[in-house]
Biopython code that builds the backbone (N, CA, C, O; Angstrom):
import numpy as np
from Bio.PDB.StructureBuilder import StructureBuilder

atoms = [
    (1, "UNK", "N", (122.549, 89.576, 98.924)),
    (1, "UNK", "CA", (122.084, 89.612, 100.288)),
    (1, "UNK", "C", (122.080, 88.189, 100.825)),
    (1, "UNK", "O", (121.708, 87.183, 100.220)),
    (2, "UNK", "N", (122.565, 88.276, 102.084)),
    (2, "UNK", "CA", (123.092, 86.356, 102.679)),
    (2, "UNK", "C", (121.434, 86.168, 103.265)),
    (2, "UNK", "O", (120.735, 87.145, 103.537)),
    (3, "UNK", "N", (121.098, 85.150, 103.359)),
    (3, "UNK", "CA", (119.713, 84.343, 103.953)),
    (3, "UNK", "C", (120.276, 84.498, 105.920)),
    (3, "UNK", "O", (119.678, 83.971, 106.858)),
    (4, "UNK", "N", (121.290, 85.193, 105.998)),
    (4, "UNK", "CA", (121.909, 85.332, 107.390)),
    (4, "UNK", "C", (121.163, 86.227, 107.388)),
    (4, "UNK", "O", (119.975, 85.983, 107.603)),
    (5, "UNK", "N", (121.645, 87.728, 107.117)),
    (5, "UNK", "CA", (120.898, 88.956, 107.103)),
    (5, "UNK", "C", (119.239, 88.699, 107.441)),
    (5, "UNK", "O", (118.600, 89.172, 108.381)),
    (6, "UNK", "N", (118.773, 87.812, 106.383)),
    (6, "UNK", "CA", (116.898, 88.235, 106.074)),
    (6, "UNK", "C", (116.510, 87.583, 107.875)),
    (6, "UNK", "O", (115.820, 88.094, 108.757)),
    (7, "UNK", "N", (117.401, 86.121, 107.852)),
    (7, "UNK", "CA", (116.950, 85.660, 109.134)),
    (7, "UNK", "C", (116.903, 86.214, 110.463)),
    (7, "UNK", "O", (116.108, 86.024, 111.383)),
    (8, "UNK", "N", (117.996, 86.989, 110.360)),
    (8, "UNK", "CA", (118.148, 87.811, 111.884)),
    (8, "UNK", "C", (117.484, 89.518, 111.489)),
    (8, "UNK", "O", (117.562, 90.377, 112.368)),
    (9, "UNK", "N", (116.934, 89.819, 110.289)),
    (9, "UNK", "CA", (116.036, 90.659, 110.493)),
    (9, "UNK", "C", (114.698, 90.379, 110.716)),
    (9, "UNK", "O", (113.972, 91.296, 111.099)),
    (10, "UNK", "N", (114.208, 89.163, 110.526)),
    (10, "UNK", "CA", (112.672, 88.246, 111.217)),
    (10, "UNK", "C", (112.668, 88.953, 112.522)),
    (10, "UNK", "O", (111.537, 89.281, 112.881)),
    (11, "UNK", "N", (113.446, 89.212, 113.171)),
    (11, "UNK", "CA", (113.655, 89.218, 114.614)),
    (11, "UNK", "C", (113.942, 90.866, 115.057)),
    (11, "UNK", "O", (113.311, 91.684, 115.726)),
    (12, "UNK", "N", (114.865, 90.880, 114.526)),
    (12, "UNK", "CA", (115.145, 92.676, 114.773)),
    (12, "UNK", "C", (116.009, 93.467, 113.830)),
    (12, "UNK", "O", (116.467, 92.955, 112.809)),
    (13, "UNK", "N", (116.248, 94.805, 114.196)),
    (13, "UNK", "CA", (116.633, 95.423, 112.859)),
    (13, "UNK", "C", (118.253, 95.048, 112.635)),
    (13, "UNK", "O", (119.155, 94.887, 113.458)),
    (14, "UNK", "N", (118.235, 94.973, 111.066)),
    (14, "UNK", "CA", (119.969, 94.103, 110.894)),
    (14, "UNK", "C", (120.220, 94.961, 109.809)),
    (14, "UNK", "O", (119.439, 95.854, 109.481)),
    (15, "UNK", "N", (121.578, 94.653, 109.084)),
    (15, "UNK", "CA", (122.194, 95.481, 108.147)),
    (15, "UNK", "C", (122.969, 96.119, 108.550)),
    (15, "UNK", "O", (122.911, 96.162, 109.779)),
    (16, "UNK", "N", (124.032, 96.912, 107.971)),
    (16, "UNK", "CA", (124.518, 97.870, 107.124)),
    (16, "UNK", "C", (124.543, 98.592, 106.039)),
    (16, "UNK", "O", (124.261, 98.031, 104.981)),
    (17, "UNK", "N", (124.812, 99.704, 106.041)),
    (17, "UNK", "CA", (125.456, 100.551, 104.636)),
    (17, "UNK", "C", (124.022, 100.179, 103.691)),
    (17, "UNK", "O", (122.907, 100.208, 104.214)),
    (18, "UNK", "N", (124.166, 99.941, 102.695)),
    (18, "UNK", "CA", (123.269, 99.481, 101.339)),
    (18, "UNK", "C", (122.303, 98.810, 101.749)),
    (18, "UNK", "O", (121.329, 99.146, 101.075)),
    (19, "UNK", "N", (121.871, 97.617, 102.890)),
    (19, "UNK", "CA", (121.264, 96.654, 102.707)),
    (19, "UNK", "C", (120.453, 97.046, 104.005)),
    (19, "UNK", "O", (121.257, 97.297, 104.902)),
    (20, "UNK", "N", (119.186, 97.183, 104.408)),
    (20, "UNK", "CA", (118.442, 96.969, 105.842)),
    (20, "UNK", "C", (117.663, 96.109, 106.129)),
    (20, "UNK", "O", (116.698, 96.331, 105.398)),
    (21, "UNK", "N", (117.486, 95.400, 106.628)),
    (21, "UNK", "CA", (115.867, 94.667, 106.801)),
    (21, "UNK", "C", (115.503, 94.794, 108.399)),
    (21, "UNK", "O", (116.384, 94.729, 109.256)),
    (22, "UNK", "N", (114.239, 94.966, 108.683)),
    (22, "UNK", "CA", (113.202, 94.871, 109.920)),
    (22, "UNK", "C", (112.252, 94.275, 109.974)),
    (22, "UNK", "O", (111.977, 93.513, 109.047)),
    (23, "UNK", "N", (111.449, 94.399, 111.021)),
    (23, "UNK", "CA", (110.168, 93.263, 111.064)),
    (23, "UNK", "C", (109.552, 94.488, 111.977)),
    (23, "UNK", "O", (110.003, 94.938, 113.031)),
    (24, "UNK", "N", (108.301, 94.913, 111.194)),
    (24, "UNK", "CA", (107.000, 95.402, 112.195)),
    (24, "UNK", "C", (106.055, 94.272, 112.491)),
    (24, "UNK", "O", (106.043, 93.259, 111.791)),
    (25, "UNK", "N", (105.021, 94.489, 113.841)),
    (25, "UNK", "CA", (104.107, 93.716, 113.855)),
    (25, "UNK", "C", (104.715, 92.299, 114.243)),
    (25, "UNK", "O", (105.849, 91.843, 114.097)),
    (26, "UNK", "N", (103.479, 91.733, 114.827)),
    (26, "UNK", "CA", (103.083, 90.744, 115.336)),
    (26, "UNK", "C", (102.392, 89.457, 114.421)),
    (26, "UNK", "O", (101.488, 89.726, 113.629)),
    (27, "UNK", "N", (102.849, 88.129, 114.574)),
    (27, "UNK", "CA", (101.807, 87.566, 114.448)),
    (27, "UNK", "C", (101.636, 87.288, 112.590)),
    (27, "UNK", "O", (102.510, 87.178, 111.730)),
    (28, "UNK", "N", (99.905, 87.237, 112.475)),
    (28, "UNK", "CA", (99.795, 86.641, 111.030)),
    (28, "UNK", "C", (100.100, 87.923, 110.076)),
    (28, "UNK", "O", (100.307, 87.646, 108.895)),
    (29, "UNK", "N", (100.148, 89.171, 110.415)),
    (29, "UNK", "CA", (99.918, 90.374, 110.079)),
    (29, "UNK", "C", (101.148, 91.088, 110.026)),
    (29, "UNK", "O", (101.182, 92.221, 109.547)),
    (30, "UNK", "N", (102.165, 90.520, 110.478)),
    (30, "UNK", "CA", (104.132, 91.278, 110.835)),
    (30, "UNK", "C", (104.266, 90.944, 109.257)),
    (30, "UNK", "O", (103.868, 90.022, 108.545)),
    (31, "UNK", "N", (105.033, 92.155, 109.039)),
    (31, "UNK", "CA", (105.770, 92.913, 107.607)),
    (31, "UNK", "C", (107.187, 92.388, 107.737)),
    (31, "UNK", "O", (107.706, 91.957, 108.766)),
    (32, "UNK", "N", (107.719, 92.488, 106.559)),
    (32, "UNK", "CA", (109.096, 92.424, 107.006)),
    (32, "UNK", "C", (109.647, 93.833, 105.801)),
    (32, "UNK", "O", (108.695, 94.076, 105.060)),
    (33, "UNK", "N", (110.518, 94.478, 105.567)),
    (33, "UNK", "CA", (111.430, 95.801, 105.403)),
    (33, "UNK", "C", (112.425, 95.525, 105.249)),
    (33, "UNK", "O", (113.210, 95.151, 106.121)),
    (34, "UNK", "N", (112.715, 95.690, 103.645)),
    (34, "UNK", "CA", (113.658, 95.792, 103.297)),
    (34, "UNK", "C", (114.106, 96.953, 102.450)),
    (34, "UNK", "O", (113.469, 97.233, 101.435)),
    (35, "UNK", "N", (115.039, 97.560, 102.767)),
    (35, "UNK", "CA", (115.426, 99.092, 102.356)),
    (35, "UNK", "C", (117.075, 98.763, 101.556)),
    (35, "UNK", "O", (118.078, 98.346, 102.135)),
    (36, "UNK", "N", (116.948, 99.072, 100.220)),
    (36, "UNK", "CA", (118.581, 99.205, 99.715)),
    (36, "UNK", "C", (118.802, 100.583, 98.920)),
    (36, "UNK", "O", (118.249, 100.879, 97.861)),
    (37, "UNK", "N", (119.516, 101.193, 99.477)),
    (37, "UNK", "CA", (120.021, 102.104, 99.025)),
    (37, "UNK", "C", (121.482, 102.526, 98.738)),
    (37, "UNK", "O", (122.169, 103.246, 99.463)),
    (38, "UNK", "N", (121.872, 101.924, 97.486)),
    (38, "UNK", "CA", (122.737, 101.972, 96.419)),
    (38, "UNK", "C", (123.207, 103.510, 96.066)),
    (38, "UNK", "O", (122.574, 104.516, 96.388)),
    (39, "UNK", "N", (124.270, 103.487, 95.442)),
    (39, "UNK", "CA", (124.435, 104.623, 95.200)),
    (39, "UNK", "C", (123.706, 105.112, 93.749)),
    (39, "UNK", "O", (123.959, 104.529, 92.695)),
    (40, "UNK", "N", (122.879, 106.120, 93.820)),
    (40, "UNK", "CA", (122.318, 106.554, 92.606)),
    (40, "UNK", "C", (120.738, 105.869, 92.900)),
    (40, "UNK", "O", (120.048, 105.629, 91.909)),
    (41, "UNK", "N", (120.117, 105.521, 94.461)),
    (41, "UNK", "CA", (118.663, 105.408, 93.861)),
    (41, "UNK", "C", (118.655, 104.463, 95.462)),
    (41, "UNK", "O", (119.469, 104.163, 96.336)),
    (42, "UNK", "N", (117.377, 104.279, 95.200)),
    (42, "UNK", "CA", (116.928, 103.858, 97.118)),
    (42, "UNK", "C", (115.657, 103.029, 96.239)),
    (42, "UNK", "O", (115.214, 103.363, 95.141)),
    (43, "UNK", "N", (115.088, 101.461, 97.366)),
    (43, "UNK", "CA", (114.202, 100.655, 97.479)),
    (43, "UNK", "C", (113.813, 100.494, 98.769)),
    (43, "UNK", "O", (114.577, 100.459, 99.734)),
    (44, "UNK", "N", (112.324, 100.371, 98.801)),
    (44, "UNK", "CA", (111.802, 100.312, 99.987)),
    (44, "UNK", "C", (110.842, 99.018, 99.978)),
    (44, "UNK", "O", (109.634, 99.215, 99.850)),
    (45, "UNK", "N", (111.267, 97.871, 100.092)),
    (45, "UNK", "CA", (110.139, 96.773, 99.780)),
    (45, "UNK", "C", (109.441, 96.269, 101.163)),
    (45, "UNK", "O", (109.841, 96.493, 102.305)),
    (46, "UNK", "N", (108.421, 95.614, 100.806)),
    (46, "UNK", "CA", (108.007, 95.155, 101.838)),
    (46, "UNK", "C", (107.042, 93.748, 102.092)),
    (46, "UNK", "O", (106.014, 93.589, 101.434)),
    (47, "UNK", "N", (107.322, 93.126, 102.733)),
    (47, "UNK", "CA", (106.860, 91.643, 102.528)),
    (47, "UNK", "C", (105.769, 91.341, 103.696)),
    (47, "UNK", "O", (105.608, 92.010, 104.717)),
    (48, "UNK", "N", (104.935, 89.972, 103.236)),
    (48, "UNK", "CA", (104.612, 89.730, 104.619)),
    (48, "UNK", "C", (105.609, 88.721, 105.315)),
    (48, "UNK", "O", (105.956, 87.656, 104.806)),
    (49, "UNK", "N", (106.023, 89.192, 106.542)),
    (49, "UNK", "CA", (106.890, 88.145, 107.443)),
    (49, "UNK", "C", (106.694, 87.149, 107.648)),
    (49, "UNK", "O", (107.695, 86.628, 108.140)),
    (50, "UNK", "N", (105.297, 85.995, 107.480)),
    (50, "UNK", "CA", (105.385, 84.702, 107.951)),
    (50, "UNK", "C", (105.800, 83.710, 106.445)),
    (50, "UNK", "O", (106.366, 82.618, 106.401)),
    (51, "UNK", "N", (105.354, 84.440, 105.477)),
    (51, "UNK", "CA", (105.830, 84.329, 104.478)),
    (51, "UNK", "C", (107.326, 84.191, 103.977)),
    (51, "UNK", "O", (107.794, 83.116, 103.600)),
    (52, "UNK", "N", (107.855, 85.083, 104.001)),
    (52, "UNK", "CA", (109.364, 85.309, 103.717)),
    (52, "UNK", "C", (109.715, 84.467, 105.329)),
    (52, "UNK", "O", (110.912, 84.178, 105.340)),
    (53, "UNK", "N", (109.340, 84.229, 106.027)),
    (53, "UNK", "CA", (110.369, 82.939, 107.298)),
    (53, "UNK", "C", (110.115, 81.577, 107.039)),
    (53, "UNK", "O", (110.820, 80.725, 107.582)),
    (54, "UNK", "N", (108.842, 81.141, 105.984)),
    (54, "UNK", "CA", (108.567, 79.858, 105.753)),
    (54, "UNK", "C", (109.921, 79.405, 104.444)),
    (54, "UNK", "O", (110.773, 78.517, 104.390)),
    (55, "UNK", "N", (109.526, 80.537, 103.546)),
    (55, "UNK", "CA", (110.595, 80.632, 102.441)),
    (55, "UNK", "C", (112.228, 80.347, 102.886)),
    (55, "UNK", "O", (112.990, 79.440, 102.548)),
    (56, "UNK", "N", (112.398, 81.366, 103.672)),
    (56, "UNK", "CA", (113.675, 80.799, 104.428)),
    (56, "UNK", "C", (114.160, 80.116, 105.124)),
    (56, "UNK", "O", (115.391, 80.124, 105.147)),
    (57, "UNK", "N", (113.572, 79.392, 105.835)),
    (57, "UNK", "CA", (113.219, 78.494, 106.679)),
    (57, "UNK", "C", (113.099, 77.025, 105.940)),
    (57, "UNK", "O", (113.564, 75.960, 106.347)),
    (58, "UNK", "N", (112.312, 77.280, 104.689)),
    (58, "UNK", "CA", (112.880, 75.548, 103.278)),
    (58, "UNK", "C", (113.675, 76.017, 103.093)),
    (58, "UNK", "O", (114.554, 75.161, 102.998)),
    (59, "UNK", "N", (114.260, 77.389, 102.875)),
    (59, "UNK", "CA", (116.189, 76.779, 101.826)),
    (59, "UNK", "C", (116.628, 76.741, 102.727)),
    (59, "UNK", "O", (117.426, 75.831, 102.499)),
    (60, "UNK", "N", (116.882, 77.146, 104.194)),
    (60, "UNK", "CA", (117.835, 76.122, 105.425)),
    (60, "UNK", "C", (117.443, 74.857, 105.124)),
    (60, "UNK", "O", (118.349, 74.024, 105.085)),
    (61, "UNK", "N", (116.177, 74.435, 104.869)),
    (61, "UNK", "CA", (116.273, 72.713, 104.962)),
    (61, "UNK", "C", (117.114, 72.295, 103.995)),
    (61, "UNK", "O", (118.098, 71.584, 104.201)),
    (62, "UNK", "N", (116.554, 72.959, 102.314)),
    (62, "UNK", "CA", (116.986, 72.499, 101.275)),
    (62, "UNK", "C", (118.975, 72.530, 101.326)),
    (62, "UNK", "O", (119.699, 71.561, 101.096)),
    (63, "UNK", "N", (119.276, 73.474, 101.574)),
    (63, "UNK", "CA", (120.981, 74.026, 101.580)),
    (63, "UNK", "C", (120.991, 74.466, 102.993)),
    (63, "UNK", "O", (120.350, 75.436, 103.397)),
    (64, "UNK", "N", (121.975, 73.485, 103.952)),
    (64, "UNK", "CA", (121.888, 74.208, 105.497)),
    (64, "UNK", "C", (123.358, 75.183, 105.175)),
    (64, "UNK", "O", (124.286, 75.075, 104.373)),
    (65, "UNK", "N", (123.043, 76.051, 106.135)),
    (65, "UNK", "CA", (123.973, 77.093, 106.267)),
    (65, "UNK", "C", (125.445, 76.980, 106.283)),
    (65, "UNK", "O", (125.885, 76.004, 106.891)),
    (66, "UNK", "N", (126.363, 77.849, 105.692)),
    (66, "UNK", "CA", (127.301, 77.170, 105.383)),
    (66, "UNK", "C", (127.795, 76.256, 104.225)),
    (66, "UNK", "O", (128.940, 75.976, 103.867)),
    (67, "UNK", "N", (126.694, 75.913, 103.795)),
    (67, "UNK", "CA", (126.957, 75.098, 102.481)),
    (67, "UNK", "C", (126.646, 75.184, 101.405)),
    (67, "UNK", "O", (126.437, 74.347, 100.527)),
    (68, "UNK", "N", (126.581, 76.787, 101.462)),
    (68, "UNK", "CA", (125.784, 77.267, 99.727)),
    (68, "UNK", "C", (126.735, 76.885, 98.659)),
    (68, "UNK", "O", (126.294, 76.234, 97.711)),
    (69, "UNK", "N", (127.935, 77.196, 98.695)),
    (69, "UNK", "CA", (128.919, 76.775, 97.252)),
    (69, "UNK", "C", (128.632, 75.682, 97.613)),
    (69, "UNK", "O", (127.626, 75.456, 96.940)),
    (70, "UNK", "N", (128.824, 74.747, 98.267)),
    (70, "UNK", "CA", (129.189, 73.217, 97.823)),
    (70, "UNK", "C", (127.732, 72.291, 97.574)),
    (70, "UNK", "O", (127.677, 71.131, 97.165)),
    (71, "UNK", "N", (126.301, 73.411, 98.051)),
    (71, "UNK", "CA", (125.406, 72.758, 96.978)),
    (71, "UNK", "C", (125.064, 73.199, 95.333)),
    (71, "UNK", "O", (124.257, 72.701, 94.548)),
    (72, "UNK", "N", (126.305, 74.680, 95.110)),
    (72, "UNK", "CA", (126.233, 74.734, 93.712)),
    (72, "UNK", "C", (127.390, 73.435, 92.969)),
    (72, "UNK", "O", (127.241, 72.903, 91.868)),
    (73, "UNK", "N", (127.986, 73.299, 93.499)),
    (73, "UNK", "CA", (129.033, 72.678, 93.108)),
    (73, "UNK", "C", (129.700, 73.153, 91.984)),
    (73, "UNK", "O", (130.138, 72.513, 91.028)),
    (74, "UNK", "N", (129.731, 74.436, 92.223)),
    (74, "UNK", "CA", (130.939, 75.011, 91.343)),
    (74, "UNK", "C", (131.483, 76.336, 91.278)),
    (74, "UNK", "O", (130.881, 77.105, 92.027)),
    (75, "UNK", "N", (132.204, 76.738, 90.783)),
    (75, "UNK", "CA", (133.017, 77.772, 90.959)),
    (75, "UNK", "C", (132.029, 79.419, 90.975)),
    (75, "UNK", "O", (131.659, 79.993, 89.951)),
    (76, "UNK", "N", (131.754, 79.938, 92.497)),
    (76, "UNK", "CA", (131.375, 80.639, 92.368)),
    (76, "UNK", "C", (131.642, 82.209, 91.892)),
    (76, "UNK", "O", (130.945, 83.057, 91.334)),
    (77, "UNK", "N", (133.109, 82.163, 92.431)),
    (77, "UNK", "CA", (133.974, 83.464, 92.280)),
    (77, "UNK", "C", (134.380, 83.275, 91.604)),
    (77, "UNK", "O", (135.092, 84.249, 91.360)),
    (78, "UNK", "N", (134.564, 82.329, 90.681)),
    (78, "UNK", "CA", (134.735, 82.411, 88.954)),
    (78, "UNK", "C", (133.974, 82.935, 88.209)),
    (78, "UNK", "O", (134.449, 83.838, 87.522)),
    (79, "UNK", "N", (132.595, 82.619, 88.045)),
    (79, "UNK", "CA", (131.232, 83.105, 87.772)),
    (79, "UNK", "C", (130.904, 84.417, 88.151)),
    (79, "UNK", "O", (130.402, 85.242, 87.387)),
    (80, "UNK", "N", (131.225, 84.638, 89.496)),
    (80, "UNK", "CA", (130.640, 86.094, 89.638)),
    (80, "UNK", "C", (131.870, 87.345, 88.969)),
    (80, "UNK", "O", (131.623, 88.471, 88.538)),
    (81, "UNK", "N", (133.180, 86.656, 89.087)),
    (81, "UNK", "CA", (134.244, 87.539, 87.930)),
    (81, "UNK", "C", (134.059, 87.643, 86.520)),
    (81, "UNK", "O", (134.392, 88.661, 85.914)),
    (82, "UNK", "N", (133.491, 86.539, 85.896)),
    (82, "UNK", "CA", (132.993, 86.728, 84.881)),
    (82, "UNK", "C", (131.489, 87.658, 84.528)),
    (82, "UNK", "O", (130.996, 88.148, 83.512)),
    (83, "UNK", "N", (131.189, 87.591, 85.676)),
    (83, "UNK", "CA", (129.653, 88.091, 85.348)),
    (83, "UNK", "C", (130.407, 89.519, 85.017)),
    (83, "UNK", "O", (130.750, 89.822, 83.874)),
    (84, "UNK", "N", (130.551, 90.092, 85.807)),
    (84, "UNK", "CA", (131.390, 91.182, 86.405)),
    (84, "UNK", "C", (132.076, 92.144, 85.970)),
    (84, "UNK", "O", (132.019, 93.372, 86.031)),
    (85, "UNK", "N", (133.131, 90.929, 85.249)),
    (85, "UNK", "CA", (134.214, 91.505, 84.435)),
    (85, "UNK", "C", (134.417, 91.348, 82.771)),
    (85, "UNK", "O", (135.235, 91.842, 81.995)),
    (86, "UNK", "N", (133.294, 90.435, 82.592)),
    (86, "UNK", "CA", (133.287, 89.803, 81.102)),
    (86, "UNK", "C", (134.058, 88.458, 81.020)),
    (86, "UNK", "O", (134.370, 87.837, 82.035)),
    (87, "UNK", "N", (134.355, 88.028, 79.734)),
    (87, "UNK", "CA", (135.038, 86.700, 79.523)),
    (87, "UNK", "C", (136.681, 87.149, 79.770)),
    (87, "UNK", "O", (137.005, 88.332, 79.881)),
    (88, "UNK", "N", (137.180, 86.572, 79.804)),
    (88, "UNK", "CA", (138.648, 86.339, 80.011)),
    (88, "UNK", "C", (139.193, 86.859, 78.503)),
    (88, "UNK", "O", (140.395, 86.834, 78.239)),
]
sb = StructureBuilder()
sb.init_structure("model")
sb.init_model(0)
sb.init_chain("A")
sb.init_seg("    ")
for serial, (resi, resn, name, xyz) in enumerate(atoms, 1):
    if name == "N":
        sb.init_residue(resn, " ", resi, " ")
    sb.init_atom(name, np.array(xyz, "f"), 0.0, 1.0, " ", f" {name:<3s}", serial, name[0])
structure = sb.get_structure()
């Protein structure tokens, strides 16, 4: 799930397919909703929202957008083929 998605569900309802997130409420008390439903089984989590926007809100500082591989500095779609697919 991209830190794009969680951010523009702070605000209103976002997603597709597998992945949802929303925001109920106002204020110190707003939820945030996140729903994945995979094939073979469904999650319904739920956070508090000022929380999960502070959180996201440091890894924009820490890694600004756009620059997630090049603050891993390394081969991501190598890694995730291996995860994936096993060793070579």
């Amino acid at each position: 799930m991209s830190r794009e998605l969680l951010l523009r569900g702070l605000l209103a309802p976002s997603g597709a397919g597998d992945v949802r997130v929303w925001p109920t409420g106002t204020g110190p008390e707003a939820l945030l909703h996140l729903r994945l439903t995979p094939p073979g089984g469904f999650a319904h989590l739920i956070a508090a929202l000022p929380a999960v926007e502070h959180w996201l809100l440091r890894t924009y500082q820490l890694v600004p957008a756009a620059q997630e591989t090049d603050a891993l500095g390394l081969d991501l779609e190598g890694h995730l083929d291996r995860f994936l697919n096993g060793p070579s």
